[in-house]
N, C-alpha and C positions, 0 to 999 in steps of 0.2 A: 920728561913731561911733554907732550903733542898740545902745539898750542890749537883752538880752535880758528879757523878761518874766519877772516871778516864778513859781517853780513851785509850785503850788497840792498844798498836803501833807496828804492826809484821814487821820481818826482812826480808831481800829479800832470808836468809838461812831458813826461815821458809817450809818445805817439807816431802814429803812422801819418805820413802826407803825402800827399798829392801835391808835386809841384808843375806846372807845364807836362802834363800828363806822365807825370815819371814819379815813382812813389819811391819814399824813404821813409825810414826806422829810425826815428829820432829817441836816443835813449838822454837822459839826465840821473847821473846816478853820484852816491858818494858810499863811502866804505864806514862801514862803524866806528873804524878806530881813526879815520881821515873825515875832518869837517869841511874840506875842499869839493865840490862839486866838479865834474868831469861831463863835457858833451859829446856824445859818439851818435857819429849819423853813418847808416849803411844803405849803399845804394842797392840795385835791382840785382848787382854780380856777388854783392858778398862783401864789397870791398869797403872797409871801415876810415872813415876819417874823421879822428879824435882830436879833443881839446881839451887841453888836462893840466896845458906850463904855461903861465899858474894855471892849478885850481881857480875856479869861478867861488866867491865868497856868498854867493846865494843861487837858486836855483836858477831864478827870476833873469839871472843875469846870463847864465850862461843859456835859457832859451833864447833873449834877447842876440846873442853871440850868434845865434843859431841865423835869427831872422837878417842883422845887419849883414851874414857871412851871404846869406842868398841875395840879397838888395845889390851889392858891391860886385860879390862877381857870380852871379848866378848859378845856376846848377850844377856849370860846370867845376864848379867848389867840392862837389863832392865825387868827383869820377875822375882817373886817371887818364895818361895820354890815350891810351888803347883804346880805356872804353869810348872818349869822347871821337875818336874817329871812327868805330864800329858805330855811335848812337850820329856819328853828323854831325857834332857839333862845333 
């Protein structure tokens, strides 16, 4: 028996931003069979960086995650060493 795949359930915080002129993919998702919330933010290269241990226990919170992660250490929260010396930063 082939079980089927989870269905992948976005939040209505799920969006595009513009930070300091630098745009991110901010997704909020959780899986059908998982009531945990997951925040995945993708920067201009592709490069993913996720929040997932724990799970966020509402949506709400893990956008909050999203906003406290940029206040504390800015954008460069979501970009690696590489890119942050190709972007200057």
């Amino acid at each position: 028996m082939i079980e089927d795949e989870p269905e992948l359930i976005f939040s209505d915080y799920t969006q595009s931003v513009t930070i300091e002129g630098h745009s991110f993919d901010v997704e909020i998702y959780k899986t059908s069979i998982h009531p945990g919330w997951i925040l995945s933010v993708e920067n201009q290269f592709g490069t993913l960086t996720v929040s997932d241990n724990p799970p966020f226990f509402g949506d709400v919170l893990a956008w909050r995650a999203f906003e406290e992660l940029v206040r504390e250490e800015g954008i460069k929260a979501f970009y690696n060493k590489k890119e942050q010396r190709k972007l200057g930063l």
